[in-house]
N, C-alpha and C positions, 0 to 999 in steps of 0.2 A: 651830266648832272647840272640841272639849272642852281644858278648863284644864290638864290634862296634857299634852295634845299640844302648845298652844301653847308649854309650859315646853320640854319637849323639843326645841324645833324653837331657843326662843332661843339658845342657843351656837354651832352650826351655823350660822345667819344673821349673826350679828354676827362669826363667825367668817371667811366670806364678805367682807360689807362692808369687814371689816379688811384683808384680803390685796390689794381692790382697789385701794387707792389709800396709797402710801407717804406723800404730802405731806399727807392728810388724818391717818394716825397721827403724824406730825410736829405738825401742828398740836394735835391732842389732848395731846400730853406736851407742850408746849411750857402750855397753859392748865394741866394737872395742877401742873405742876409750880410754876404761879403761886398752886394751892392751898396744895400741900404740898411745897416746895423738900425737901425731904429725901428723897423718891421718886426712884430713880436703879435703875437696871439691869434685874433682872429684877422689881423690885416696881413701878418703871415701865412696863416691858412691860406685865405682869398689869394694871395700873390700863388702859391703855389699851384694852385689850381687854377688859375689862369696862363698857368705857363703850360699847364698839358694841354687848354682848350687850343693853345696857340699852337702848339705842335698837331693835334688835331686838324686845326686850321690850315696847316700848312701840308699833311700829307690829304688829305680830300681834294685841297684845293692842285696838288700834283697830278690828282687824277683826272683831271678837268684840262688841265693845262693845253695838252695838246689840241683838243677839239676847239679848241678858243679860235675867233678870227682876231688878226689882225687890229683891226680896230675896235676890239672889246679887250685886249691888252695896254693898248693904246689907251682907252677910258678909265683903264683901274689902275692908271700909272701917274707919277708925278716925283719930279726930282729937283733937289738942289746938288750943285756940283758938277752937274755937266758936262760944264766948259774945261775941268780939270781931263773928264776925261779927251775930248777935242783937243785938247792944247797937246796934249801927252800924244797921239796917235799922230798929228803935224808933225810930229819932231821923228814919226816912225821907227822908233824901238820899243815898238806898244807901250801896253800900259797894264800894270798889275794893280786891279784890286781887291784888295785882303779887307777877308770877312768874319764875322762875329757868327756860329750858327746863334743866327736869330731871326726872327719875323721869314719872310715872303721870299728870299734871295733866288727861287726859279724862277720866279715871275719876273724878276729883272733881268735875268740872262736872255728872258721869252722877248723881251723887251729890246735889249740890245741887239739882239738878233734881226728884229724887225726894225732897227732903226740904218742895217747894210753892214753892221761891224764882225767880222769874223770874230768866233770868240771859244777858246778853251777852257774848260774846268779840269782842275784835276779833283780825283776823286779817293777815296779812301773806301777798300773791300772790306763789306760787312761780308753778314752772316745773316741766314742763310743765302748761299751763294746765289739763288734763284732773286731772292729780291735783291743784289748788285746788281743781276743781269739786266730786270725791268727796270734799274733807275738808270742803267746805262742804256739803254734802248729810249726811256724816254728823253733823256736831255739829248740823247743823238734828234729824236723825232723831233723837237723842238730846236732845232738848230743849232746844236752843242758839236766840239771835238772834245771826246772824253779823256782823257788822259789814269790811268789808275797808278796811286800810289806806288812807289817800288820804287827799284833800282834806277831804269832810265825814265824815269820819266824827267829829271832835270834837265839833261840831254832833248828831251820831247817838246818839252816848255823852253827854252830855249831859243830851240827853232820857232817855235809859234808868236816867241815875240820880235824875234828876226823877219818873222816875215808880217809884222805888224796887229799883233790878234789881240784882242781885249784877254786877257790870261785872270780866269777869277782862284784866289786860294781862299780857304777857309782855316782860320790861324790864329783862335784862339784857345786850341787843345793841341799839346806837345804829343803823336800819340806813342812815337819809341824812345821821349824822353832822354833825346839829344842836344837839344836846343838849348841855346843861351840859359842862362840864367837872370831873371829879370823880377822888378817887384810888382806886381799884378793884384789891385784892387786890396791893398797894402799887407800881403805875403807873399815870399818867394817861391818861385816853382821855375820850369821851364814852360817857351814858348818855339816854334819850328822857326829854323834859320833860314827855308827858303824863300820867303818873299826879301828880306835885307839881300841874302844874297844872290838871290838872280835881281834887283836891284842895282845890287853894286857892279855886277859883271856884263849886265845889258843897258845901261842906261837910262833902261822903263821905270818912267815912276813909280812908284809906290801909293796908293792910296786907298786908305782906311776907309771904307764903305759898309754901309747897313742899309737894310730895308724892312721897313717896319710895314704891318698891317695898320689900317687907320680902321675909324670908326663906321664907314660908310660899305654896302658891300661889294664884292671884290675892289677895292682900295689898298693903293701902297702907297707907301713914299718910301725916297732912296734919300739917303744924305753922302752925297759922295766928297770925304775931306778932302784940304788941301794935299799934296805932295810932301807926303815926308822929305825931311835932309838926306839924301843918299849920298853924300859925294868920299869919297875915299879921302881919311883926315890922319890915321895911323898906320905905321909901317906895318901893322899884319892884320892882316884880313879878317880872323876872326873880331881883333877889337872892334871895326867898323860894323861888322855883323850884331856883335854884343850892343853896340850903343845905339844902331840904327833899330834894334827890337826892343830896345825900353821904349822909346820913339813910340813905336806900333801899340804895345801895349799901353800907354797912356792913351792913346786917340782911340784904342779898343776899348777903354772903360770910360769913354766920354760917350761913343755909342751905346755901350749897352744898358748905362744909366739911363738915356733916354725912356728905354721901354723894358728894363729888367723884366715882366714876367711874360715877355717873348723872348726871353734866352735862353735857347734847348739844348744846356747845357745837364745834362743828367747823368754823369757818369763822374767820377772822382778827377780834380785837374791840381790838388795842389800833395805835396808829400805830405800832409798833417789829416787827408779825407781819406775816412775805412775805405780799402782798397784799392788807393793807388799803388801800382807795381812799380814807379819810374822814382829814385827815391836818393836824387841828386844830390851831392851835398850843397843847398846853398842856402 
């Protein structure tokens, strides 16, 4: 699908998505508005509805992905932060970057791939199982090691930065509501303890990354933060976990401020949003 056409078609699809489901645009201003309390009426509306074109945006442009060359990845790429990842992979206990689902983040894995870095996702099974399989197939065909949520996959990740791989998490939705208790875009909920702790237990930095879609077409930009503190400061491991995930989630709400209505965030993440099931005390 040439890159025009895919622009084309994004507004019309997110436009779609938007009209089906009321409780899901509910849900989306109700997190916008934990961005930017000042969004109310029709700049509300607007924000919400530029968060499905962006989602939009982002599964069309999945289906493109792989037919892309090299060098038209290459063109619709541009990052700061780089050099955290390079400095991090010299010291070879890879490097984990934790992500916001926001804007374009296949397209930088497509990118990393093509720039000789080995690199693992792990992944979270949806539903229906048939489309797991095609997004595990595709980030394999793009040069991914898939990893799927569960039991071993820590054990999996692990090894993958033992033997030096770019390891991406997505880690700003708790989804079995284990994780720390942290305050996130100034209410509490939980966020997932594995990026702190495979952190603290491999020595891979830690760093808070996004990629935002820009204005021009197929354009990204990545913002790859500094390196969180990981270094072991209290006698038990959860509290360095606790403190090194408030850590994350401030530099996760500095990213998604950036570009709030590319946060495809659409499903309940705090205990006070109809229907969250994960319902911590904190």
């Amino acid at each position: 699908m040439p890159a025009a056409v895919a622009a084309g078609l994004t507004t019309p699809f997110g436009a779609g998505a938007s009209f089906a489901s009321r409780e899901r645009r509910a849900m989306i201003a109700r997190h916008l508005r934990r961005v930017d309390p000042s969004l109310r009426g029709l700049r509300l509306r607007v924000a919400v509805q530029e968060a499905f074109d962006s989602y939009a945006h982002y599964w069309l442009e999945s289906f493109r992905l792989p037919n892309l060359s090299g060098d038209a990845v290459e063109r619709g790429f541009d990052v700061n932060g780089y050099e955290h990842i390079v400095d991090g992979l010299a010291e070879g206990n890879g490097v984990i970057l934790v992500l916001p689902h926001l804007g374009g983040w296949e397209w930088a894995g497509r990118w990393i791939v093509e720039q000789g870095h080995q690199i693992t996702v792990v992944v979270e099974r949806i539903e229906p199982p048939e489309l797991y399989d095609w997004f595990v197939e595709l980030r394999q065909a793009l040069g991914m090691n898939v990893v799927a949520l569960g039991s071993s996959a820590g054990a999996t990740v692990m090894k993958a930065l033992r033997d030096n791989h770019v390891v991406c998490l997505l880690a700003d939705r708790d989804l079995h509501g284990g994780g720390p208790p942290v305050r996130f875009f100034g209410e509490m909920t939980t966020l997932p303890a594995g990026p702190a702790t495979l952190g603290l237990r491999t020595g891979a930095p830690i760093l808070p990354t996004a990629v935002y879609f820009t204005g021009r077409v197929d354009g990204h930009h990545a913002w790859v933060r500094p390196p969180l503190p990981a270094e072991r400061t209290g006698e038990r491991l959860r509290d360095d976990v606790h403190r090194i995930t408030q850590l994350l989630a401030d530099d996760l709400e500095i990213l998604i401020r950036k570009a709030p209505s590319q946060w495809h965030m659409f499903q309940p993440n705090w205990p006070s949003d109809p229907g969250y099931e994960h319902r911590p005390s904190v």
